[in-house]
C-alpha positions as CSV (number, residue, x, y, z in Angstrom):
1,X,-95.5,116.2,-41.1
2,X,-92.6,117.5,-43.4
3,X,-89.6,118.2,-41.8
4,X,-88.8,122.0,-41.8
5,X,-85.7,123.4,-44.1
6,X,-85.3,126.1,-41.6
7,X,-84.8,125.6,-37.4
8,X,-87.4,128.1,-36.3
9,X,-84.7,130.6,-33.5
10,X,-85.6,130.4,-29.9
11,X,-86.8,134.2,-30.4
12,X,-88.7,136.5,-31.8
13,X,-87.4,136.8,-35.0
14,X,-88.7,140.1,-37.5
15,X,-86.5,139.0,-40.7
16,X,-88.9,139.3,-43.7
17,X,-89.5,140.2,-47.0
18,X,-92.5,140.8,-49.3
19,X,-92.9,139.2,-52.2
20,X,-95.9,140.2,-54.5
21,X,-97.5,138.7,-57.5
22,X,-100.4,139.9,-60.0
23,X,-102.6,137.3,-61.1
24,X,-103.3,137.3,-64.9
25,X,-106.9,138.5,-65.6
26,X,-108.0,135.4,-66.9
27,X,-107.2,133.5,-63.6
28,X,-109.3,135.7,-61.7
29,X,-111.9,135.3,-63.7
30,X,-112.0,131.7,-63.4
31,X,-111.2,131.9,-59.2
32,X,-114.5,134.8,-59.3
33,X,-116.5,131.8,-61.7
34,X,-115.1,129.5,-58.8
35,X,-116.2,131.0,-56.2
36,X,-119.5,132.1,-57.5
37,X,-119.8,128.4,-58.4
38,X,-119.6,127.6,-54.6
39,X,-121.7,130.1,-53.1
40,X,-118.8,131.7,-52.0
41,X,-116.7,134.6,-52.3
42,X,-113.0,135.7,-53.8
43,X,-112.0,135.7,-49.7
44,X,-113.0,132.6,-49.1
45,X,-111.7,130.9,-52.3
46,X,-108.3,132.6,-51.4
47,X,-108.5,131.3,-48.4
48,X,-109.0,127.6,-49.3
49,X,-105.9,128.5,-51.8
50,X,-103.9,128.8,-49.0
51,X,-105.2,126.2,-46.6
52,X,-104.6,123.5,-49.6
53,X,-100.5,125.4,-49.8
54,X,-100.3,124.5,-46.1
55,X,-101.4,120.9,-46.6
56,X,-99.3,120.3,-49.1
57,X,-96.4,121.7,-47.7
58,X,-96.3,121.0,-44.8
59,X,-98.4,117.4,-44.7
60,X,-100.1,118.6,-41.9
61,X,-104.5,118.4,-41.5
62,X,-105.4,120.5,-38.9
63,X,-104.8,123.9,-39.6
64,X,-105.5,127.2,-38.1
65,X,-104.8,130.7,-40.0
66,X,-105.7,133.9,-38.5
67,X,-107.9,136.8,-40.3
68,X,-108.6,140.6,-39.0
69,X,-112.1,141.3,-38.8
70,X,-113.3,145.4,-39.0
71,X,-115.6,144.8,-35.9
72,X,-118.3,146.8,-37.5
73,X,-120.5,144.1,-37.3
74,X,-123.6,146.5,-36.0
75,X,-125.5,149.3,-37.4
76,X,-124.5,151.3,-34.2
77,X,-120.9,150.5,-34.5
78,X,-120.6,151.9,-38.4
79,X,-120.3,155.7,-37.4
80,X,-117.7,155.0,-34.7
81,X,-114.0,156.7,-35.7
82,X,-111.2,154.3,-34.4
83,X,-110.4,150.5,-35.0
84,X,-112.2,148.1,-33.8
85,X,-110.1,145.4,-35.0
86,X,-110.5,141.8,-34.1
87,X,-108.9,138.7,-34.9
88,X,-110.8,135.4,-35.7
89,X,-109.3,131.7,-36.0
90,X,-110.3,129.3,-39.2
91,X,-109.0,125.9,-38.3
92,X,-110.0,123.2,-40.2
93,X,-109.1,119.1,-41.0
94,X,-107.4,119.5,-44.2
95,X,-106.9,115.7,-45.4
96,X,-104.6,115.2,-48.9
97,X,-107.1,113.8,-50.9
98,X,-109.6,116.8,-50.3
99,X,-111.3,118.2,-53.4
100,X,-111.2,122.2,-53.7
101,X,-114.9,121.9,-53.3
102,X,-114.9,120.0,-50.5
103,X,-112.2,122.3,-49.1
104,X,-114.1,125.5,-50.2
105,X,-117.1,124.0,-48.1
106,X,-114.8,123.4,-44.8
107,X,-113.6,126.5,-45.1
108,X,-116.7,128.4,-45.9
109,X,-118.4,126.7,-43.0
110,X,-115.6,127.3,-40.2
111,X,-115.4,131.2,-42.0
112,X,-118.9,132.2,-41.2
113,X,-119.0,130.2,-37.4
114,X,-116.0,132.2,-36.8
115,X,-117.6,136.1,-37.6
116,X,-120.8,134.8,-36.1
117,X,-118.9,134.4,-33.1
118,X,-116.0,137.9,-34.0
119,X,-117.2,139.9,-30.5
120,X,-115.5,137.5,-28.3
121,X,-112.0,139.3,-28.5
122,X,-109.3,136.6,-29.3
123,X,-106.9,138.2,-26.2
124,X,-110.4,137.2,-23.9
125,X,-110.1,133.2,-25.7
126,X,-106.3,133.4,-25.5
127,X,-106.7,134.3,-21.3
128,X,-109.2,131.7,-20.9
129,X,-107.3,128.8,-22.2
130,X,-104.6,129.8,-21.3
131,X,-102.4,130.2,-23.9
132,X,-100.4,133.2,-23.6
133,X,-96.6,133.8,-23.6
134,X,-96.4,131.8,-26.6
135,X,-93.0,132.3,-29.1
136,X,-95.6,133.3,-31.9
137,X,-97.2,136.7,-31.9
138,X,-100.6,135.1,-31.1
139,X,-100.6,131.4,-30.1
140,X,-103.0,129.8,-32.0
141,X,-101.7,130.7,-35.6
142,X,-99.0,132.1,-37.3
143,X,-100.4,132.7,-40.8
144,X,-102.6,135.4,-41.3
145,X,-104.8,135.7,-44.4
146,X,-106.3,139.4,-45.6
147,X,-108.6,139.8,-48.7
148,X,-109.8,143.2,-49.9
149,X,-111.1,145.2,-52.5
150,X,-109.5,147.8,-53.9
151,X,-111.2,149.7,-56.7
152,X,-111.1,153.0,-55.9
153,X,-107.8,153.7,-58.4
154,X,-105.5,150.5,-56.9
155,X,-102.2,151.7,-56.5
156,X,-102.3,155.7,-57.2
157,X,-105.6,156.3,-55.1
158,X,-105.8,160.0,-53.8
159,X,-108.6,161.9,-52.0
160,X,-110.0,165.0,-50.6
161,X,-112.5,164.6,-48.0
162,X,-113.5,167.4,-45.5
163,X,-109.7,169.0,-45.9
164,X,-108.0,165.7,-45.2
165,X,-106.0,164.0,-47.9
166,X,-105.8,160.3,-48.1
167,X,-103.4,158.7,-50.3
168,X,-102.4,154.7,-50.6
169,X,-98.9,154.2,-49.6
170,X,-96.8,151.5,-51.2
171,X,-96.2,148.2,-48.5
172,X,-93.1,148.0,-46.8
173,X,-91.7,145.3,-44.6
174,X,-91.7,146.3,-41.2
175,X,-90.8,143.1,-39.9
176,X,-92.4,139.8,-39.8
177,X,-95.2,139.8,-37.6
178,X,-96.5,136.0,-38.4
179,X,-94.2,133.1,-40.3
180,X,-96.6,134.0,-43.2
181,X,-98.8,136.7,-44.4
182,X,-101.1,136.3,-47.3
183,X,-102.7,139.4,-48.5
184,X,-105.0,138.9,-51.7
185,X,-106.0,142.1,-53.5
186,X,-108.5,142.4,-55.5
187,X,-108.0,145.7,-58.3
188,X,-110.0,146.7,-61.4
């Protein structure tokens, strides 16, 4: 392992900041070519980005990063108003010399065990292990990784729907809620 810069406090700590980044058009187009290359999708390519950033940076090979799942999982659950928000674990032997490919097929793998398996509530496997009281806000990862589409008008998005309007609202930092927080957006 690679020796932190940083002592991680004793507490909770919430400093963070947001740093954002748009990808030039011609790299998504090759990550999308990627990815369609592998059977795969923008999420998990995205993800295997950031399970190779980890390896490298930290020389560490098993690795675990969180992802929400909607929980909608069901026909009968679609309708439903409220969240039904889940959490789901990827962990995966990252070794040095891994290919992306090889990577990509880890991480693939591991992806779609984990949402075959996204109705077991993660507080129900934190209990029965347990885990819980951990210094990180869930104990078995603290990087999170969100993929999502966005091509309804990216940024500026507004909508009337049954009186009700919906508009997108910038991101602000409300605190650091994991060490890391990857959040991949994909825009027209």
């Amino acid at each position: 392992d690679v020796a932190p810069d940083l002592v991680r406090p004793a507490g909770p700590c919430l400093e963070s900041d947001i740093v954002s980044r748009t990808l030039p058009d011609t790299l998504m187009g090759r990550l999308k070519a990627f990815s369609d290359a592998q059977g795969g999708t923008l999420f998990i390519t995205g993800l295997t980005a950031v399970m190779a950033l980890l390896q490298r940076e930290t020389g560490r090979e098993d690795l675990g990063v969180g992802s929400p799942v909607a929980g909608r999982n069901r026909p009968e659950l679609e309708q439903l108003v409220g969240p039904l928000l889940n959490h789901v674990v990827i962990r995966i032997q990252a070794g040095p010399d891994m290919t992306l490919r090889v990577l990509e097929a880890a991480v693939r793998e591991t992806l779609l065990e984990a949402f075959a398996n996204q109705d077991v509530p993660l507080e129900h496997v934190v209990e029965a292990l347990g885990r819980g009281g951990a210094v990180t806000p869930d104990p078995f990862y603290s990087v999170s990784f969100v993929s999502q589409r966005a091509f309804a008008g990216g940024r500026n998005f507004t909508s009337t729907s049954g009186g009700v309007n919906l508009r997108t609202l910038p991101s602000k930092s409300q605190g650091a809620l994991y060490d890391q927080f990857y959040f991949l957006v994909e825009r027209e």
